[in-house]
C-alpha positions in Angstrom: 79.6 118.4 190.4 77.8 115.7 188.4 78.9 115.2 184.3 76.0 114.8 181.8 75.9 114.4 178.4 74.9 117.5 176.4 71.0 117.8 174.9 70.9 117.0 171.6 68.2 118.2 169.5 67.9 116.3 166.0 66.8 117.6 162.9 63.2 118.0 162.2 63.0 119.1 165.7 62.9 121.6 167.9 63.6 122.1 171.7 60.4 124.3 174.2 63.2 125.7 177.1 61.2 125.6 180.0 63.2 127.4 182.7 63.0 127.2 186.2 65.1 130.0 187.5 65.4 133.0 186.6 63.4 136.4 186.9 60.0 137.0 186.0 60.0 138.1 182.3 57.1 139.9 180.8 54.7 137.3 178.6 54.8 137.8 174.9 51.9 136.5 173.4 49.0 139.3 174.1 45.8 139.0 175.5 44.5 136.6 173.2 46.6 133.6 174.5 45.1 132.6 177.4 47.0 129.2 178.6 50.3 130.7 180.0 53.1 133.0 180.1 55.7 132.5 177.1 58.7 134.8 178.2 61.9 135.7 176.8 65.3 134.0 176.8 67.0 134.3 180.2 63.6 134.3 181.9 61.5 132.1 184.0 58.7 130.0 181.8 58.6 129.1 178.7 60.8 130.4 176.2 59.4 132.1 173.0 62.6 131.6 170.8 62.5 127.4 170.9 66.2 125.7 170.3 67.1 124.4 166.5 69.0 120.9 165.2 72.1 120.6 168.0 73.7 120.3 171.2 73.4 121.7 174.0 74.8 122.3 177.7 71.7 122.0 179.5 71.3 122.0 183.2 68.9 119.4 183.5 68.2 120.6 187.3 67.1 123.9 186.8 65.8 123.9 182.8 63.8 121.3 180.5 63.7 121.1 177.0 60.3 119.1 175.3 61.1 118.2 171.9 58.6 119.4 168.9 58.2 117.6 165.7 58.4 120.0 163.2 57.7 117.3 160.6 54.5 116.1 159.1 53.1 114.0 161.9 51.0 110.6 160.6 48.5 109.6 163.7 46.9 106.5 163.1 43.9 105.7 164.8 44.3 101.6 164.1 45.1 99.0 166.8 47.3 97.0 164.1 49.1 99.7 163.2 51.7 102.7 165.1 54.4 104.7 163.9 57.8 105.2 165.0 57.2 108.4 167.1 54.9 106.4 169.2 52.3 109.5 169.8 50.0 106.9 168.3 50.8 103.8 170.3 47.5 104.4 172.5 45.2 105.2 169.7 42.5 102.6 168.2 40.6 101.6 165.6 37.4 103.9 166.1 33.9 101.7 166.6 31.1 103.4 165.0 27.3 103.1 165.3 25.2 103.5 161.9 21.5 105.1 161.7 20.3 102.0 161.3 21.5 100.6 164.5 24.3 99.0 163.0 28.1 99.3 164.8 30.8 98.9 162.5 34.7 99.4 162.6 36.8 102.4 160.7 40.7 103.3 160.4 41.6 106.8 160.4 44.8 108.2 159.5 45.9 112.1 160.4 48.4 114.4 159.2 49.0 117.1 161.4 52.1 120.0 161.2 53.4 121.8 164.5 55.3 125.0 162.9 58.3 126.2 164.9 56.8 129.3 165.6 54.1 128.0 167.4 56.1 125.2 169.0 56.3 127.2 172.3 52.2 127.7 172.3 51.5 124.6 172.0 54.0 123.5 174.9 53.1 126.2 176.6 48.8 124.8 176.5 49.5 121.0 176.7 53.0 120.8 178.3 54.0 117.9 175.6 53.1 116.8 172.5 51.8 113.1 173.9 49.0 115.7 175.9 48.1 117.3 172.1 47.6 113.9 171.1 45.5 112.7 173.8 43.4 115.8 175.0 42.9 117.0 171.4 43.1 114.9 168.7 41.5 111.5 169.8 38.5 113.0 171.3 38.2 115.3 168.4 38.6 112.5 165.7 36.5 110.0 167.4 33.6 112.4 168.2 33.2 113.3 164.6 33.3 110.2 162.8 30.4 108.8 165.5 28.4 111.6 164.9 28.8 111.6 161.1 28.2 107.8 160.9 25.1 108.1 162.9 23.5 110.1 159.9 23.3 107.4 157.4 23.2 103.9 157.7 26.4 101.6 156.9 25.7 101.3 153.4 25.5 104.7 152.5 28.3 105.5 154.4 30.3 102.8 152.6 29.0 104.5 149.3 29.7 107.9 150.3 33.4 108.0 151.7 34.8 110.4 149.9 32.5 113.0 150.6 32.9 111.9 154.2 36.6 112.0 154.2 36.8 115.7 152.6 34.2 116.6 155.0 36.5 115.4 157.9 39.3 117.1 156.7 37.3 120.1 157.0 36.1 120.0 160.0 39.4 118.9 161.7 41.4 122.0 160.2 39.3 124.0 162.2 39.6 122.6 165.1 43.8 122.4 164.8 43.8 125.7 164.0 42.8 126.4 166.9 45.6 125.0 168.9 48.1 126.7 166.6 48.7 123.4 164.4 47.9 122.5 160.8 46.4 119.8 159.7 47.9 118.4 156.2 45.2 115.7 155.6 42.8 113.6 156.8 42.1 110.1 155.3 39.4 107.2 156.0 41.4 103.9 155.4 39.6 100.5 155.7 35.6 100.3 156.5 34.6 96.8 158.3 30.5 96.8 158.7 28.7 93.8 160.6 29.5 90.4 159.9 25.7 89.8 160.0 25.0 92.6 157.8 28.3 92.0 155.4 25.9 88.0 155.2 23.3 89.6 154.3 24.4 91.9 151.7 26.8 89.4 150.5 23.9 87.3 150.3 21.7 90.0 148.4 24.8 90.3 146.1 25.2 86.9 145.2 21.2 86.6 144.2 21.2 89.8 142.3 24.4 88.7 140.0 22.9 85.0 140.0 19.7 86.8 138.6 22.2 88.4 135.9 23.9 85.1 135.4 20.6 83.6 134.7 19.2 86.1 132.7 22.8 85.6 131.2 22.1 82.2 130.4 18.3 82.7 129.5 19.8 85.1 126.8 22.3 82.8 125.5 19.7 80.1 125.3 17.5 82.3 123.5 20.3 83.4 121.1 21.1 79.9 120.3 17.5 78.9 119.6 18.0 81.6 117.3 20.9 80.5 116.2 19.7 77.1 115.2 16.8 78.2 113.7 18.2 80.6 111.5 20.6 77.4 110.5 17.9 75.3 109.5 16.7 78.6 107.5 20.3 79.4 106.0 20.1 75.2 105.1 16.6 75.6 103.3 17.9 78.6 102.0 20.2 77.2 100.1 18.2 75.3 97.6 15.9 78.2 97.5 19.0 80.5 96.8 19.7 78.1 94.1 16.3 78.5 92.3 15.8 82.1 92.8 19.5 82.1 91.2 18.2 79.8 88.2 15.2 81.9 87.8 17.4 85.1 87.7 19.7 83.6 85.9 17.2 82.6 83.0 15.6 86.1 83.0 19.1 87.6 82.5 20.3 85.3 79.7 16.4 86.6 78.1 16.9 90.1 78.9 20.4 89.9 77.5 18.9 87.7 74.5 16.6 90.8 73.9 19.2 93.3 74.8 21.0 91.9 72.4 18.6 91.8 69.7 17.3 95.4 70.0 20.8 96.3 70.1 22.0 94.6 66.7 18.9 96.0 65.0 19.7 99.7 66.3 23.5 99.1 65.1 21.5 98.0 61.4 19.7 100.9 61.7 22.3 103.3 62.5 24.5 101.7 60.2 22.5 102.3 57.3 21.3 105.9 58.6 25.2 106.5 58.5 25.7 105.2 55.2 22.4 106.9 53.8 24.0 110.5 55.6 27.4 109.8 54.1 26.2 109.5 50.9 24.3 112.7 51.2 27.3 114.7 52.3 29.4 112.9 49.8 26.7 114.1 47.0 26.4 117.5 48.8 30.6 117.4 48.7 30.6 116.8 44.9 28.1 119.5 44.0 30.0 121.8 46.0 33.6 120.5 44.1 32.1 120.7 41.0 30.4 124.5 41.5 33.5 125.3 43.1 35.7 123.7 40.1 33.2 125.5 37.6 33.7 128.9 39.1 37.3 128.6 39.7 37.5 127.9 35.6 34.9 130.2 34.9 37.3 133.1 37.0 40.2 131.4 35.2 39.2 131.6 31.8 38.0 135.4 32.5 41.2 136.2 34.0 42.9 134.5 31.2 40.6 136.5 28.5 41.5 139.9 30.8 45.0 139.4 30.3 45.4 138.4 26.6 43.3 141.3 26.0 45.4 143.5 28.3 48.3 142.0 26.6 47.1 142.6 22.7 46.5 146.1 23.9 49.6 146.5 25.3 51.6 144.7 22.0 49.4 146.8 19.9 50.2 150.2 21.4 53.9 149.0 21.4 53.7 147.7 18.0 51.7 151.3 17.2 54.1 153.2 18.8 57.0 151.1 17.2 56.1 152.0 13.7 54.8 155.6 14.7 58.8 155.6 15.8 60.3 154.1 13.0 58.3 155.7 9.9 59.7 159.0 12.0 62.8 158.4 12.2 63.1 156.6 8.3 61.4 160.0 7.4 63.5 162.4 9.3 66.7 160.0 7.8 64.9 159.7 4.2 64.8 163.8 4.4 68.5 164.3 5.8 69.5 161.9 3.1 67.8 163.8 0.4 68.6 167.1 1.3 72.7 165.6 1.3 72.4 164.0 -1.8 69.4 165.5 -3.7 66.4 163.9 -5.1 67.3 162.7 -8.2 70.6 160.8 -6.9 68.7 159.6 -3.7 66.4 157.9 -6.3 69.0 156.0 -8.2 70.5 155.4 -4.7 67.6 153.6 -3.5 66.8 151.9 -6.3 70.0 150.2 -6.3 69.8 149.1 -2.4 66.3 147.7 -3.0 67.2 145.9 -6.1 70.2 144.4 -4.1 68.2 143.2 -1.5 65.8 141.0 -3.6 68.8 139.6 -5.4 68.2 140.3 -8.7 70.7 139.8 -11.6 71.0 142.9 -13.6 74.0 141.0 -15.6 72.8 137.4 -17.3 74.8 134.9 -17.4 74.4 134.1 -21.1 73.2 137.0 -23.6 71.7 136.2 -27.1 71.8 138.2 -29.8 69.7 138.3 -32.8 71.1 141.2 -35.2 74.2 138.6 -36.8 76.5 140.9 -36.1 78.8 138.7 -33.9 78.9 135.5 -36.2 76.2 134.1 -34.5 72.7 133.3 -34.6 70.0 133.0 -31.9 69.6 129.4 -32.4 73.1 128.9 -31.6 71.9 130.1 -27.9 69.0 128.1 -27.6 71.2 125.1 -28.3 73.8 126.3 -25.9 71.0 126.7 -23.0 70.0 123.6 -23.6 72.8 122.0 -23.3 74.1 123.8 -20.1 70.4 123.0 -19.0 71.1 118.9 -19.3 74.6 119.7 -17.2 73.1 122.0 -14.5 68.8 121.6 -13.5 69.2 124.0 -11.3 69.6 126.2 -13.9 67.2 125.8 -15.9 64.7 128.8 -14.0 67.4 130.9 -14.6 68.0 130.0 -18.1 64.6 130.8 -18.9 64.0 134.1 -17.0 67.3 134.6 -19.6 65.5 133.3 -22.5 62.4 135.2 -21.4 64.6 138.2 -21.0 66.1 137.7 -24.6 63.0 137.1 -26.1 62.3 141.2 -25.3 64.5 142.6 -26.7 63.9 142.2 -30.0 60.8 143.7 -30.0 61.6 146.6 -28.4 63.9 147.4 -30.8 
């Protein structure tokens, strides 16, 4: 018996069984894979179902597990450079001849993915991954790139590596896919041409930007002739700035002179077209008051005539119709009084009421007599009016009317 310590398959791997023992199993890949027999677990050959992340108790006498990246795998073709896995370690930087006859130096970097499905295949055709790297890759990679640098010359390639790397990539896929693994990427890293040639066109660079650096300078010099000539100009321009501004400053001060001018006589001559208009419309305005004044007293004076003569009308027809009343009625009342108290009374009656209206004395207030029957004698009255006449000369009318009415008497008797 001999103790061993258990496989262990870390993560991102995966283990190919290869068995030695065991019975013949039946391949399971078909026809169309033509590099071995991959056989089922138990089996002898290659096992189809590859072991995940783990230990195992392996019998390293009768079974052997390769291990499979199942990781993105980064192969760089570079002498300075390898990567951990070390599938690399024996892979260069790829020498290149150009059209022109030219060999230069390129760095390649590929990405390639084994899927663990197709771990077994691939174990199964190259026996280990080292064997994928070496029988596939490096010859496939290499060839290209020399045949795709031989169709332009170094400077073109330089110029065109982009399309060159995309055009790898293509072409590289292909192939991969072939041996049932992906490839991720492709990627041109650095580009070293010909020291000789790198002279020259350093060289070639160096004249063409001198050329720009003098044509540079032949520019600048230019621009500061220029420069200083249009200074001596802007220096003689100032004194002729100065006159031009004299000159235009005298034809402003006339132009504003006769600006000035035609612009006080138009402010005359509007002045006195506005006085000569306002005194028309003022004249216009007073004929118009004084037609309008006129008319208003003419219409006043008829109204005024309208209505006096409305209102004489109307006080006559009152007045008309007053009297046409009142002689009615004093008629009706004369008749009522005359049929009560008859005509001859209603005669004395009236002629009583009227004589006391006018306030007349029926009664003197002296009464002379001239017969002699009383003892007295009319010039005893005379003397008595006399003397009541020189008391009282208010009287005196009244005296006389008395006198007057004495005087009568005597002759109608």
């Amino acid at each position: 018996m001999e103790e061993i310590p258990m496989t262990e398959i870390a993560i991102g791997y995966v283990g190919v069984v290869i068995s030695f023992i065991g019975q013949d199993g039946n391949d399971l890949t078909g026809v169309d894979f033509k590099h071995g027999n991959i056989v089922g677990k138990g089996s002898k050959g290659v096992w189809l179902e590859p072991l995940g992340p783990g230990k195992y108790p392996i019998n390293k006498y009768i079974m052997k597990v390769e291990l499979v990246p199942t990781t993105n795998l980064v192969l760089n073709w570079a002498s300075a450079r390898s990567e951990a896995h070390n599938l690399d370690k024996n892979l260069s930087t790829i020498t290149v001849r150009s059209k022109d006859g030219f060999p230069f130096n390129l760095d390649v970097a590929q990405i390639i993915h084994v899927p663990t499905t197709e771990a077994p295949k691939v174990i199964a055709r190259f026996g280990n991954m080292v064997n994928l790297v070496s029988q596939v890759l490096e010859p496939t990679i290499g060839n290209y790139f020399r045949n795709s640098a031989q169709d332009s010359d170094v400077i073109a390639f330089l110029s065109t590596r982009k399309e060159r790397q995309e055009s790898a990539k293509e072409h590289i896929r292909k192939v991969l896919d072939e041996y049932n693994v992906n490839a991720v990427d492709t990627l041109i890293g650095d580009i070293v041409p010909p020291e000789s040639l790198m002279k020259t066109l350093t060289d070639r660079k160096i004249a063409e930007e001198q050329k720009v650096t003098y044509n540079t300078q032949k520019q600048a010099q230019e621009t500061r002739q220029g420069m200083e000539k249009e200074t001596a100009i802007a220096d003689m321009q100032k004194d002729i700035v100065k006159a031009q501004q004299s000159v235009e400053i005298a034809e402003r001060t006339a132009s504003a002179t006769v600006k000035k001018s035609e612009g006080d006589a138009a402010g005359v001559k509007l002045a006195v077209g506005a006085e000569a208009e306002a005194t028309k419309m003022r004249a216009h305005a007073e004929a118009e008051a004084t037609k309008a004044r006129a008319q208003a007293d003419s219409e006043a004076i008829k109204l005024r005539a309208s209505a006096e003569a409305e209102q004489i009308a109307l006080t006559g027809s009152a007045e008309a119709g007053k009297i046409l009343a009142v002689g009615k009625s004093t008629a009706e009342a004369y008749e009522l009084a005359v049929k009560a108290l008859g005509g001859e009374n209603f005669t004395r009656y009236k002629i009583t009421e009227e004589l006391s209206k006018g306030n007349v004395k029926l009664i003197p207030d002296v009464l002379i007599g001239g017969n002699g029957n009383s003892g007295g004698s009319a010039m005893d009255g005379l003397l008595g009016l006399r003397l009541m006449e020189l008391m009282d000369p208010e009287k005196r009318k009244d005296l006389l009317t008395v006198t007057e009415v004495v005087e009568i008497k005597p002759k109608k008797e």
